[in-house]
PQR file with spaces between the fields and no chain letter, atoms N, CA, C, O and H, PARSE charges and radii, in Angstrom:
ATOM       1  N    UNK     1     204.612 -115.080   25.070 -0.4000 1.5000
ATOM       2  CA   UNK     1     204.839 -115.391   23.677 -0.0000 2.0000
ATOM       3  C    UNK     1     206.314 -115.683   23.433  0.5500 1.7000
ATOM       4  O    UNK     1     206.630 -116.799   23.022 -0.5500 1.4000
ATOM       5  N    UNK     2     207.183 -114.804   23.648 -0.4000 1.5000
ATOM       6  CA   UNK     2     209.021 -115.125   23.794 -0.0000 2.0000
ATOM       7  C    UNK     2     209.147 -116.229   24.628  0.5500 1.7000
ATOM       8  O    UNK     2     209.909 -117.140   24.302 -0.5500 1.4000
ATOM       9  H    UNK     2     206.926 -113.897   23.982  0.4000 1.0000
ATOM      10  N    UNK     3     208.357 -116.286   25.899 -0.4000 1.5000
ATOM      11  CA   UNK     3     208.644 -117.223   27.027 -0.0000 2.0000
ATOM      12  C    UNK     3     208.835 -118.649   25.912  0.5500 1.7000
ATOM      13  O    UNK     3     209.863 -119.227   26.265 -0.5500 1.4000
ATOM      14  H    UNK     3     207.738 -115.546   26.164  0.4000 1.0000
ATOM      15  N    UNK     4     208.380 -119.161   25.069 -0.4000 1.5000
ATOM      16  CA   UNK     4     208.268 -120.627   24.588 -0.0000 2.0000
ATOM      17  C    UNK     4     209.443 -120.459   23.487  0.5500 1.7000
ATOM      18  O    UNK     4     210.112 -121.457   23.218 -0.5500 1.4000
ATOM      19  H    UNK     4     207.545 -118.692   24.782  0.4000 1.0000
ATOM      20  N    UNK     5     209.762 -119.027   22.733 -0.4000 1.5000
ATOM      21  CA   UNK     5     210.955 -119.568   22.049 -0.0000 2.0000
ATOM      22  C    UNK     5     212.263 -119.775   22.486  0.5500 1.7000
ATOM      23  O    UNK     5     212.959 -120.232   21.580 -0.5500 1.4000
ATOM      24  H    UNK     5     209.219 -118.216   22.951  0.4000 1.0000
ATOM      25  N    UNK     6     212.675 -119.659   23.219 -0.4000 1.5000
ATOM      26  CA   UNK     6     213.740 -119.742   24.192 -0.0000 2.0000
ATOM      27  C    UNK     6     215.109 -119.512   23.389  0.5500 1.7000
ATOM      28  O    UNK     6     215.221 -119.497   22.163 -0.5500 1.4000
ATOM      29  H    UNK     6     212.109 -119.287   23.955  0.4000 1.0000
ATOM      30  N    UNK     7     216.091 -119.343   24.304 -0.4000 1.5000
ATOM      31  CA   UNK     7     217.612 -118.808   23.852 -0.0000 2.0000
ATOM      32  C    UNK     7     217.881 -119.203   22.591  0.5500 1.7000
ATOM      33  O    UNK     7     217.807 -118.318   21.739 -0.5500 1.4000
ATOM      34  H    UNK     7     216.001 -119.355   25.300  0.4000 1.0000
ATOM      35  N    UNK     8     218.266 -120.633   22.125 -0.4000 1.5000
ATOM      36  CA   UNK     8     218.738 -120.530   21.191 -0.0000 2.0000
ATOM      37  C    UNK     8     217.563 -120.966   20.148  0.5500 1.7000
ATOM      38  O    UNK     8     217.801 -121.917   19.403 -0.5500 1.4000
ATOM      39  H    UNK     8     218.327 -121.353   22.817  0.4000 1.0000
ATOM      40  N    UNK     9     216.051 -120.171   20.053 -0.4000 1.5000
ATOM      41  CA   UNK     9     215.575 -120.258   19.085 -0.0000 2.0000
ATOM      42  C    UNK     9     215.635 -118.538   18.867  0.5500 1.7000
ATOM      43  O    UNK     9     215.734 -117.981   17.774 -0.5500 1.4000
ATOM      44  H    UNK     9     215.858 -119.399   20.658  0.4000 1.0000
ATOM      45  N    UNK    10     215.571 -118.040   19.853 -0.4000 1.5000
ATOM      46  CA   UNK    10     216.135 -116.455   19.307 -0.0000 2.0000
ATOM      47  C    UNK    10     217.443 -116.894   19.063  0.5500 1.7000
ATOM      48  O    UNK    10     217.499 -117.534   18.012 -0.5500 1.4000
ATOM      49  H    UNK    10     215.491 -118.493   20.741  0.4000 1.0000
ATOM      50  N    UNK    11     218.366 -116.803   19.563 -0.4000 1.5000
ATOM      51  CA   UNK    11     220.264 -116.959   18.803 -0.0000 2.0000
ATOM      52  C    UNK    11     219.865 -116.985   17.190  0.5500 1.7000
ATOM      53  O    UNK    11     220.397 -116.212   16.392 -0.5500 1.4000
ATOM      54  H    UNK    11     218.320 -116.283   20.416  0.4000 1.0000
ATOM      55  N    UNK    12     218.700 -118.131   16.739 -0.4000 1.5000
ATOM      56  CA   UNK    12     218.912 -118.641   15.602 -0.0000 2.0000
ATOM      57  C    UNK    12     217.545 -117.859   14.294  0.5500 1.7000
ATOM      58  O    UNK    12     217.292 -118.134   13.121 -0.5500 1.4000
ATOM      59  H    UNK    12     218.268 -118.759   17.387  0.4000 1.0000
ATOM      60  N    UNK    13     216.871 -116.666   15.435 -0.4000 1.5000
ATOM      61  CA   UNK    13     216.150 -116.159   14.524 -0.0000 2.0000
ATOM      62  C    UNK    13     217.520 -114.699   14.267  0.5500 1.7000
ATOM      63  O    UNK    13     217.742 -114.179   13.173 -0.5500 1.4000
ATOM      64  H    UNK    13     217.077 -116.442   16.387  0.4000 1.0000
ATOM      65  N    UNK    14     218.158 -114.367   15.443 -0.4000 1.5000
ATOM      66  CA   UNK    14     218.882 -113.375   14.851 -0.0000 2.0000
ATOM      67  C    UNK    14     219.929 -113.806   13.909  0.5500 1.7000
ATOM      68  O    UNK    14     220.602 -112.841   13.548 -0.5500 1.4000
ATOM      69  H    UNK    14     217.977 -114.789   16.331  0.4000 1.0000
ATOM      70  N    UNK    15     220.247 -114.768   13.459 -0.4000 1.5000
ATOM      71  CA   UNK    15     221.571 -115.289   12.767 -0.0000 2.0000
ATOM      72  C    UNK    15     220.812 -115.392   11.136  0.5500 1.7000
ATOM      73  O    UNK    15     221.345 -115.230   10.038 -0.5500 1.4000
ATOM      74  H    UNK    15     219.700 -115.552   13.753  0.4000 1.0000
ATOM      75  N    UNK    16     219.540 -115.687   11.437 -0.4000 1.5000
ATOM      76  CA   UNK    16     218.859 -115.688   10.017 -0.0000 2.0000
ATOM      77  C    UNK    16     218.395 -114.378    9.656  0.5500 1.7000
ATOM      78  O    UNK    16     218.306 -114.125    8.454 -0.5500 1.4000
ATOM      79  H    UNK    16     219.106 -115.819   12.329  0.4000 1.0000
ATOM      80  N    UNK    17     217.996 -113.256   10.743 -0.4000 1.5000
ATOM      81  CA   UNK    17     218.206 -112.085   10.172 -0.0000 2.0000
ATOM      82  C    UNK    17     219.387 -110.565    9.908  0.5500 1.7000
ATOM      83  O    UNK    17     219.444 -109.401    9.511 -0.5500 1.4000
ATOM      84  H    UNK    17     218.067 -113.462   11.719  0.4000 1.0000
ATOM      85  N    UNK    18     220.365 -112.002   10.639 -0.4000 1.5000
ATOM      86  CA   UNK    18     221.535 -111.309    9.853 -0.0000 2.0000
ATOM      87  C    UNK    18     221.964 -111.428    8.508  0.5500 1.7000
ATOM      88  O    UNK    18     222.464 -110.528    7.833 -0.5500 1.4000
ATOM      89  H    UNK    18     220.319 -112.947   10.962  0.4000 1.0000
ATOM      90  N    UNK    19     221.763 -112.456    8.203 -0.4000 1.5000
ATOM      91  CA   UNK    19     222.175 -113.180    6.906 -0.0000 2.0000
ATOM      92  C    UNK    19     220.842 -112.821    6.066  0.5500 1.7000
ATOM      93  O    UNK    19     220.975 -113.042    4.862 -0.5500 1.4000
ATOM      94  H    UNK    19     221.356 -113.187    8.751  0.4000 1.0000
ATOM      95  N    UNK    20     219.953 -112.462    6.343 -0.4000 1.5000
ATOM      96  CA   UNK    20     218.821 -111.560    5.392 -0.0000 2.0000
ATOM      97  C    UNK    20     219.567 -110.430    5.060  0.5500 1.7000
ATOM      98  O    UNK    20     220.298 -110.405    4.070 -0.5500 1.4000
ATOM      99  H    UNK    20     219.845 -112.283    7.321  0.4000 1.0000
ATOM     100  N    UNK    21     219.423 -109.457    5.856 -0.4000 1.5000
ATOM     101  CA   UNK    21     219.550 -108.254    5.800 -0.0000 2.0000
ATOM     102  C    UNK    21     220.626 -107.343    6.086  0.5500 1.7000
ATOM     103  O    UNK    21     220.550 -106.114    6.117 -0.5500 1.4000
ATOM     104  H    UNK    21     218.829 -109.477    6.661  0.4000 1.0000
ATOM     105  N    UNK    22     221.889 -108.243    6.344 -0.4000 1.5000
ATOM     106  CA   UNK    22     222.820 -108.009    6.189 -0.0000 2.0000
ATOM     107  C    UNK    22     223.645 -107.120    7.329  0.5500 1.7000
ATOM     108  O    UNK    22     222.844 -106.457    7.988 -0.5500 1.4000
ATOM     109  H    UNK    22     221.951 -109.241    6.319  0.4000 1.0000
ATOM     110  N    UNK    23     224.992 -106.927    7.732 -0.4000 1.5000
ATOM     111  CA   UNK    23     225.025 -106.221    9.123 -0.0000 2.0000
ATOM     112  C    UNK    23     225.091 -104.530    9.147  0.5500 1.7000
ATOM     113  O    UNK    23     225.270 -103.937   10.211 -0.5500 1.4000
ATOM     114  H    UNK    23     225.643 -107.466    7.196  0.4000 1.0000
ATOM     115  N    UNK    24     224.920 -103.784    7.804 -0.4000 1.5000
ATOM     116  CA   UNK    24     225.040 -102.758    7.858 -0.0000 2.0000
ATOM     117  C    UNK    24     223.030 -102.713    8.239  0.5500 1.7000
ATOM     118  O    UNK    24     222.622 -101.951    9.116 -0.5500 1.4000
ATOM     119  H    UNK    24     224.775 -104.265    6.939  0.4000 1.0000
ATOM     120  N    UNK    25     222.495 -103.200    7.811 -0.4000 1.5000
ATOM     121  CA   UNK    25     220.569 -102.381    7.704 -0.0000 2.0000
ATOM     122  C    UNK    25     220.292 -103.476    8.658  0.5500 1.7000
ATOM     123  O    UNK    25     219.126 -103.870    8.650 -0.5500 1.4000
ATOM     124  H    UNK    25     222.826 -103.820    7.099  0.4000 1.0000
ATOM     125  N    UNK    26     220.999 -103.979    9.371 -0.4000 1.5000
ATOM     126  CA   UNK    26     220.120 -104.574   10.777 -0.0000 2.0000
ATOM     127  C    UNK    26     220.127 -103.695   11.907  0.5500 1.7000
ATOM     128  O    UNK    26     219.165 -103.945   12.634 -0.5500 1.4000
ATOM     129  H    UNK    26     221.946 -103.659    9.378  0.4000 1.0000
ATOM     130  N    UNK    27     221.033 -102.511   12.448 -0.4000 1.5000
ATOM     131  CA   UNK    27     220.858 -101.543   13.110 -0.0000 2.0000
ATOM     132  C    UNK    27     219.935 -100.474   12.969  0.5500 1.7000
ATOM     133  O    UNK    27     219.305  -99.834   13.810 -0.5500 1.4000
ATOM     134  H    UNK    27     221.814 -102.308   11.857  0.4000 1.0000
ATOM     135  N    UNK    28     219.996 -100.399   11.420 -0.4000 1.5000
ATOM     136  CA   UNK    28     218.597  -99.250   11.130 -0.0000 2.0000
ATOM     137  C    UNK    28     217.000  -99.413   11.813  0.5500 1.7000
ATOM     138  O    UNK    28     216.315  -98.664   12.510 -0.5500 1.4000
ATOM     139  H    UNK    28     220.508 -100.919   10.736  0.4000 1.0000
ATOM     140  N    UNK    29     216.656 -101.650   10.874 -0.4000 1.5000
ATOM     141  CA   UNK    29     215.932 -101.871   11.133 -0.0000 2.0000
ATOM     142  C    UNK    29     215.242 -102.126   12.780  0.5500 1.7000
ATOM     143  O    UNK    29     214.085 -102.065   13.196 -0.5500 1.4000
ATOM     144  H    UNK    29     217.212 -102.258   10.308  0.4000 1.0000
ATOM     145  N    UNK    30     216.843 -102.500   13.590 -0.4000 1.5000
ATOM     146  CA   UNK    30     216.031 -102.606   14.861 -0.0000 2.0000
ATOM     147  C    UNK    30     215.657 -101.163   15.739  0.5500 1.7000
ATOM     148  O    UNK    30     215.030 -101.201   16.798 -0.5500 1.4000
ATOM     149  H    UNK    30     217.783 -102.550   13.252  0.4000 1.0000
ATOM     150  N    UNK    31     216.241  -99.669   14.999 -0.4000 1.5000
ATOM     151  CA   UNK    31     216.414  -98.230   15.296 -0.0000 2.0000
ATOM     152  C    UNK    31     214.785  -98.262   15.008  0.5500 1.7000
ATOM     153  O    UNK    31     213.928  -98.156   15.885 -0.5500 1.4000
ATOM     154  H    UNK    31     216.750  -99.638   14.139  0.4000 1.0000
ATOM     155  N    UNK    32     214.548  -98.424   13.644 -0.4000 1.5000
ATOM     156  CA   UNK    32     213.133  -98.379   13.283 -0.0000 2.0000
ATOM     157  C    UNK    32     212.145  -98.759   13.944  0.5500 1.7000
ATOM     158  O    UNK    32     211.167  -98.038   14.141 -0.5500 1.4000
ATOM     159  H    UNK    32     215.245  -98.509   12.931  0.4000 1.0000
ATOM     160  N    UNK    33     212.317 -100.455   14.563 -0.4000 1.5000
ATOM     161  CA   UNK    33     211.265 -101.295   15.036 -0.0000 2.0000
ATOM     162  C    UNK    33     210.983 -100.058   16.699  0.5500 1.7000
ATOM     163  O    UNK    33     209.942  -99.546   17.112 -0.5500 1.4000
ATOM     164  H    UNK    33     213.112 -101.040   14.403  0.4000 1.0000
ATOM     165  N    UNK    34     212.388  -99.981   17.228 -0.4000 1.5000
ATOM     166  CA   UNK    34     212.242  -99.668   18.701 -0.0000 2.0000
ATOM     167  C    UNK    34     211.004  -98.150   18.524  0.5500 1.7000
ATOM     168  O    UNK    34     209.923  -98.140   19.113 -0.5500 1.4000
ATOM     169  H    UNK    34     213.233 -100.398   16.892  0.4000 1.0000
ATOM     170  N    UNK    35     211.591  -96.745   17.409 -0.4000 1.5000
ATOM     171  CA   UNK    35     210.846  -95.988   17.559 -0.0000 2.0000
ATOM     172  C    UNK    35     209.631  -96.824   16.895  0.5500 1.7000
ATOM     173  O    UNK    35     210.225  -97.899   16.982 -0.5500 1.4000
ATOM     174  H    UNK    35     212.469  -96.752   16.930  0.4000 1.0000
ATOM     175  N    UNK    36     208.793  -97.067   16.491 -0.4000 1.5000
ATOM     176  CA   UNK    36     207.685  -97.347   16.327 -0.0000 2.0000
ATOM     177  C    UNK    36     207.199  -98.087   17.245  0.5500 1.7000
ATOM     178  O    UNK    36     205.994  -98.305   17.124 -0.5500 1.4000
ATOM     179  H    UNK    36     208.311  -96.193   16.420  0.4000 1.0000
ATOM     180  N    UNK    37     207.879  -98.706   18.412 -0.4000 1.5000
ATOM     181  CA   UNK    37     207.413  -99.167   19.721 -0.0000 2.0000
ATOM     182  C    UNK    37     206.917  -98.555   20.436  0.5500 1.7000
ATOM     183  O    UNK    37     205.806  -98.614   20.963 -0.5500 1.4000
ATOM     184  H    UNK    37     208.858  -98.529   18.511  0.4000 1.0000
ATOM     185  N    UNK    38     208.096  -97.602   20.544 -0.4000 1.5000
ATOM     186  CA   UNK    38     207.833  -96.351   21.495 -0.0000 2.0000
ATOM     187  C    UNK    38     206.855  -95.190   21.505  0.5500 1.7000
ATOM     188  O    UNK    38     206.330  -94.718   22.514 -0.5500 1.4000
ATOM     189  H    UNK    38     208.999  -97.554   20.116  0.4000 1.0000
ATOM     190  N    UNK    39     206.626  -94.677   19.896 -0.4000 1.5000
ATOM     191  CA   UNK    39     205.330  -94.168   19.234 -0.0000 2.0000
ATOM     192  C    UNK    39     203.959  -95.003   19.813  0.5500 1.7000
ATOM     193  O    UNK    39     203.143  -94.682   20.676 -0.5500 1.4000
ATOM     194  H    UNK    39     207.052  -95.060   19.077  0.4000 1.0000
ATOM     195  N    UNK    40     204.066  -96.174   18.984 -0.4000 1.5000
ATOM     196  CA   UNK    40     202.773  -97.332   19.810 -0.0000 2.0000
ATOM     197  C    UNK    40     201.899  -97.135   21.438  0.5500 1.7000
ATOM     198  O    UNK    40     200.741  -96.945   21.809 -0.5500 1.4000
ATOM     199  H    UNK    40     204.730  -96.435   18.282  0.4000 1.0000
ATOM     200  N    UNK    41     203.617  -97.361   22.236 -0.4000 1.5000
ATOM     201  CA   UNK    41     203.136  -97.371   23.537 -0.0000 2.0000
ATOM     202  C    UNK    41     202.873  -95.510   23.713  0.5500 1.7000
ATOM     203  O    UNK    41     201.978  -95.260   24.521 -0.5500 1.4000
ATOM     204  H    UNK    41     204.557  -97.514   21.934  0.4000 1.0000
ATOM     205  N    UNK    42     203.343  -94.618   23.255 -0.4000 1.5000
ATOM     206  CA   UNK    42     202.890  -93.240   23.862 -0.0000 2.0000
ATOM     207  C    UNK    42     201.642  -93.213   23.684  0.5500 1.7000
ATOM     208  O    UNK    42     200.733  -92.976   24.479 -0.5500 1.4000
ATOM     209  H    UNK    42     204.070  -94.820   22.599  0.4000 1.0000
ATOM     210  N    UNK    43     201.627  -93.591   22.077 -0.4000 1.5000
ATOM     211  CA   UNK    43     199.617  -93.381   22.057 -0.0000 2.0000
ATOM     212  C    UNK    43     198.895  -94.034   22.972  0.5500 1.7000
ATOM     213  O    UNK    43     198.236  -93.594   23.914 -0.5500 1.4000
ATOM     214  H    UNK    43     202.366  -93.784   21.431  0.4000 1.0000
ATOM     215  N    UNK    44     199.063  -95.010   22.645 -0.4000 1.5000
ATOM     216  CA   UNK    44     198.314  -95.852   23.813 -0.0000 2.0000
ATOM     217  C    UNK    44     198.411  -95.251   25.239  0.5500 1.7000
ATOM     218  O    UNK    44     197.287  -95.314   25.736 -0.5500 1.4000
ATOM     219  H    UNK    44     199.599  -95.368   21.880  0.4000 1.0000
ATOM     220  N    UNK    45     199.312  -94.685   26.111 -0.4000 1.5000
ATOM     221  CA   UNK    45     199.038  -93.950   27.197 -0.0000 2.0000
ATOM     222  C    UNK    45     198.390  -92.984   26.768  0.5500 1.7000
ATOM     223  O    UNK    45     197.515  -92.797   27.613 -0.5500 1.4000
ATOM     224  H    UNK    45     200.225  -94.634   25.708  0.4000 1.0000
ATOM     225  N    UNK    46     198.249  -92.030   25.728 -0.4000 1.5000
ATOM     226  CA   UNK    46     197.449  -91.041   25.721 -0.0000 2.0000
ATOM     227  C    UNK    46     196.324  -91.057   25.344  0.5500 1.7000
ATOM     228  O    UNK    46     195.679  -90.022   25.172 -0.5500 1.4000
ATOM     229  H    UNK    46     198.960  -92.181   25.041  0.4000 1.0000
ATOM     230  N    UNK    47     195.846  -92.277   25.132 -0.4000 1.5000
ATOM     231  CA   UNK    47     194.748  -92.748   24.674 -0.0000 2.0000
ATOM     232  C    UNK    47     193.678  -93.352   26.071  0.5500 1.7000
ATOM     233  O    UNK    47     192.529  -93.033   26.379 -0.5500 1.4000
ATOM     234  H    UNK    47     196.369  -93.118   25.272  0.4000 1.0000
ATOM     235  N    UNK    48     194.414  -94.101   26.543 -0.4000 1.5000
ATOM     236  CA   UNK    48     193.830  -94.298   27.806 -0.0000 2.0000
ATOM     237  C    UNK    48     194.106  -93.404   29.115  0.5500 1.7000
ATOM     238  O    UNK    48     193.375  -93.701   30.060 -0.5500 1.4000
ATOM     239  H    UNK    48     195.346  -94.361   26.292  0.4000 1.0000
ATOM     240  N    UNK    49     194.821  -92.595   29.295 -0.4000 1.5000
ATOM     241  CA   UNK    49     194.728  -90.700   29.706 -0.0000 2.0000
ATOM     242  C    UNK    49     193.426  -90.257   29.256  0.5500 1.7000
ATOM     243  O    UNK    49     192.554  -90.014   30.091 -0.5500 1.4000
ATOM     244  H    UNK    49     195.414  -92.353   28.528  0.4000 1.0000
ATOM     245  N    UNK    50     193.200  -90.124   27.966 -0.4000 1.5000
ATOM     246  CA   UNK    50     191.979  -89.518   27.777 -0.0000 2.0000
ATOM     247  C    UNK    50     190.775  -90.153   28.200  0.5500 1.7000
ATOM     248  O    UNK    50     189.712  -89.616   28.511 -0.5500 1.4000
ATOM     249  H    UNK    50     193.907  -90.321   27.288  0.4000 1.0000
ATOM     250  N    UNK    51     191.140  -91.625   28.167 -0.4000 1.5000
ATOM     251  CA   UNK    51     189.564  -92.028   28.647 -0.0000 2.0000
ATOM     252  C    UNK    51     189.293  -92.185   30.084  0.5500 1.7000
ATOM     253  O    UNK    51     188.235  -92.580   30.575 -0.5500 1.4000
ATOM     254  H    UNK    51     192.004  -92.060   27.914  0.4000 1.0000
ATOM     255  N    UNK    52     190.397  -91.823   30.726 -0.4000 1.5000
ATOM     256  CA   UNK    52     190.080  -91.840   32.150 -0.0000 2.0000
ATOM     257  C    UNK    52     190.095  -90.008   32.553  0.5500 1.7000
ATOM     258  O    UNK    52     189.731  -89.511   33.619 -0.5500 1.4000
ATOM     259  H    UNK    52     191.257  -91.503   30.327  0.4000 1.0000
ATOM     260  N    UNK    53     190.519  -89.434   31.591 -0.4000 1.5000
ATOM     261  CA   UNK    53     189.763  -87.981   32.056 -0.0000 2.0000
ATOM     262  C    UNK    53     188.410  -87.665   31.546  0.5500 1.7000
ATOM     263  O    UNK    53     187.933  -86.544   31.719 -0.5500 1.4000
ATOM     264  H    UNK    53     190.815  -89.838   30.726  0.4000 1.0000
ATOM     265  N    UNK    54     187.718  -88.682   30.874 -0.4000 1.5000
ATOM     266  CA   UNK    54     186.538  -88.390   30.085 -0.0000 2.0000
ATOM     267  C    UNK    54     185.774  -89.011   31.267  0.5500 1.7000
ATOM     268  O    UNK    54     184.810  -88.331   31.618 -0.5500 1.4000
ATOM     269  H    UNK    54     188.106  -89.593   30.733  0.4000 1.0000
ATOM     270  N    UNK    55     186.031  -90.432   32.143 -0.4000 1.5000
ATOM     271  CA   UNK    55     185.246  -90.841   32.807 -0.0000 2.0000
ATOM     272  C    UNK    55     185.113  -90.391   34.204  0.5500 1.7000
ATOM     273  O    UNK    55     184.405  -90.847   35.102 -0.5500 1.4000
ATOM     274  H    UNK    55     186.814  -90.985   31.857  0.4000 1.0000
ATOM     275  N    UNK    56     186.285  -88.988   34.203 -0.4000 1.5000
ATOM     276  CA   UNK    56     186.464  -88.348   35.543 -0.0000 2.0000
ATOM     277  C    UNK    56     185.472  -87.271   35.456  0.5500 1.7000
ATOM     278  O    UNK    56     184.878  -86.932   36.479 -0.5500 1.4000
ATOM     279  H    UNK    56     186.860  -88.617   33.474  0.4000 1.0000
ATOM     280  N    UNK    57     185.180  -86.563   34.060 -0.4000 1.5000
ATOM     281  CA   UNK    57     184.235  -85.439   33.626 -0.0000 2.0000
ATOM     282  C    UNK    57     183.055  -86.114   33.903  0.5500 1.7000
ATOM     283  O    UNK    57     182.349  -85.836   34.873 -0.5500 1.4000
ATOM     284  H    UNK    57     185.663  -86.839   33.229  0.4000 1.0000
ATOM     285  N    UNK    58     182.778  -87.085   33.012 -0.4000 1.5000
ATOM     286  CA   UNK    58     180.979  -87.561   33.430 -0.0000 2.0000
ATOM     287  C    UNK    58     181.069  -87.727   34.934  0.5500 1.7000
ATOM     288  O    UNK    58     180.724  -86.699   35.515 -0.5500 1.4000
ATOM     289  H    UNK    58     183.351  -87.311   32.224  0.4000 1.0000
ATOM     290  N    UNK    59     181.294  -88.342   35.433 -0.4000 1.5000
ATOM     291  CA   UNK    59     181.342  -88.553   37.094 -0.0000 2.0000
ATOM     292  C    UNK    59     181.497  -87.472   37.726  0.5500 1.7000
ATOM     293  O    UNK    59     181.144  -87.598   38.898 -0.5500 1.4000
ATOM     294  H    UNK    59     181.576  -89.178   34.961  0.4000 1.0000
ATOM     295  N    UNK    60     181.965  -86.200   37.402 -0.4000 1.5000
ATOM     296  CA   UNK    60     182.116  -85.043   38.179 -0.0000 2.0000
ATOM     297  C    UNK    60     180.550  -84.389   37.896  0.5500 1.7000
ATOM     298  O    UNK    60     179.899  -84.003   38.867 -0.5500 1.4000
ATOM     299  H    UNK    60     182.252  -86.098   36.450  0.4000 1.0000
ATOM     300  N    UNK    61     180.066  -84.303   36.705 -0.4000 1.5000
ATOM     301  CA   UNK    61     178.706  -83.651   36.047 -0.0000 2.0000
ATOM     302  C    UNK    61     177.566  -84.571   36.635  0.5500 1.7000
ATOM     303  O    UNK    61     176.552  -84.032   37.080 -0.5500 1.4000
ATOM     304  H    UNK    61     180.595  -84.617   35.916  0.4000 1.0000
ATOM     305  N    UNK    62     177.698  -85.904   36.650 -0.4000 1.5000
ATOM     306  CA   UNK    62     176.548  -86.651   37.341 -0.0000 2.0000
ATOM     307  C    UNK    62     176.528  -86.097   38.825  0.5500 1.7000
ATOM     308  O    UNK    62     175.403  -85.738   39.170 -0.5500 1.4000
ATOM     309  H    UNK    62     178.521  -86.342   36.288  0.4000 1.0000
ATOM     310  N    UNK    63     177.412  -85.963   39.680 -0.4000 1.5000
ATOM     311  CA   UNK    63     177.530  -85.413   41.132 -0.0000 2.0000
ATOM     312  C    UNK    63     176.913  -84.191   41.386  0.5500 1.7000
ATOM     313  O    UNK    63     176.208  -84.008   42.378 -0.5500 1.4000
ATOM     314  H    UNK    63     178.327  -86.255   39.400  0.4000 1.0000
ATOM     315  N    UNK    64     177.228  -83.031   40.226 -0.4000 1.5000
ATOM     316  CA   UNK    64     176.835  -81.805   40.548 -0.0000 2.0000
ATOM     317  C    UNK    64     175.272  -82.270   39.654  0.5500 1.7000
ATOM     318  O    UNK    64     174.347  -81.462   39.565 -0.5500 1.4000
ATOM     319  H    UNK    64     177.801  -83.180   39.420  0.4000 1.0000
C-alpha cells in the first residue's frame, strides 16, 4: 500500500500535515497513532495465542 506512494508523495503528505496541525500536536498525534498500533498488534497476538491454545485443547481431548 506505501510501496505506490513513494518518497516525495509521503514528503508531501507530511508537509500538509504539518501545516494542518501544526508543529506543536503533530508529535502528540504521531505518540497517539504509534500506541494505538501497538495496542492493535498486542491484541491481535493475544487473540491468535488463544486460538491456537484452543486448537491445541480440542486436539489433545480428541487423542485421549
Amino acid at each position: 500500500m506505501l510501496s505506490s506512494i513513494g518518497i516525495p508523495g509521503l514528503i508531501l503528505i507530511l508537509i500538509i500535515a504539518l501545516v494542518i496541525f501544526g508543529p506543536k500536536k503533530l508529535p502528540e498525534i504521531g505518540k497517539a497513532t504509534g500506541q494505538t498500533l501497538k495496542e492493535f498488534k498486542k491484541a491481535t497476538n493475544d487473540l491468535t495465542r488463544d486460538t491456537d491454545n484452543e486448537e491445541k485443547t480440542s486436539v489433545n481431548k480428541n487423542v485421549e
